[in-house]
C-alpha positions as CSV (number, residue, x, y, z in Angstrom):
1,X,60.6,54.2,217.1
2,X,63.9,55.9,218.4
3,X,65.4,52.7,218.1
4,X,64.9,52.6,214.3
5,X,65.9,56.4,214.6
6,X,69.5,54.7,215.7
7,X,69.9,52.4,213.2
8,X,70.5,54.7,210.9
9,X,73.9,56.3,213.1
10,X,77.6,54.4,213.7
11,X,79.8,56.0,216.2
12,X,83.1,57.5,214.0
13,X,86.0,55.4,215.3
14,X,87.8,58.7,214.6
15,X,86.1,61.0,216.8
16,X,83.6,59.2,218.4
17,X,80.6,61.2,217.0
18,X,77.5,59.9,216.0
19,X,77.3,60.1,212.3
20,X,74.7,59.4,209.3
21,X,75.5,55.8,208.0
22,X,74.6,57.1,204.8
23,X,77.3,59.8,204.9
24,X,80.5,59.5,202.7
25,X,82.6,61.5,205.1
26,X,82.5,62.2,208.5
27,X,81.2,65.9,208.7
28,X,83.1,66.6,211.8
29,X,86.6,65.0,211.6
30,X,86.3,64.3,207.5
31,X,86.8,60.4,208.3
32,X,85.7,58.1,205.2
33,X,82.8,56.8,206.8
34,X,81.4,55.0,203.7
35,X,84.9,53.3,202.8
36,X,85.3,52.2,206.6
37,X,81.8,50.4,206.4
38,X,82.5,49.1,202.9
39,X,85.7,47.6,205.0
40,X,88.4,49.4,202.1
41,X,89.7,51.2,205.5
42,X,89.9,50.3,209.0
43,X,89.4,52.6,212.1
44,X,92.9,54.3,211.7
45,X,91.8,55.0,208.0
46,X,94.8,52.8,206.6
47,X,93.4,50.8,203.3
48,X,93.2,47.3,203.5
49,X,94.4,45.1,201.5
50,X,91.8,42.9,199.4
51,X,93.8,39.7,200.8
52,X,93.0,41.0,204.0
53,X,89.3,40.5,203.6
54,X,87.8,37.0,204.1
55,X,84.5,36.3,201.8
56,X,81.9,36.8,204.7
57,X,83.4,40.7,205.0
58,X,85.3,40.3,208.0
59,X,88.8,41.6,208.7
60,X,91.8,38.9,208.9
């Protein structure tokens, strides 16, 4: 059961807290947590460029 309890957390690339994946912001460091898993920002919280993004969501 604590791994499903995990699941739920990603590690901010930001400053490396373990965070709600539900959560729009980072509550620590204000991060965009939501955009950065939607892949409209990378780890540096730069946007990306639609042309940037292949179909199967991965970063070019």
């Amino acid at each position: 059961m604590d791994n499903k309890k995990n699941e739920e957390y990603v590690i901010c690339p930001r400053c490396k807290q373990k965070v709600y994946k539900e959560a729009v912001t980072c509550p620590f460091c204000s991060f965009g947590i939501m955009a950065w898993l939607e892949k409209e920002i990378d780890e540096n919280g730069e946007s990306i460029k639609k042309s940037e993004v292949d179909s199967d969501g991965s970063v070019k």
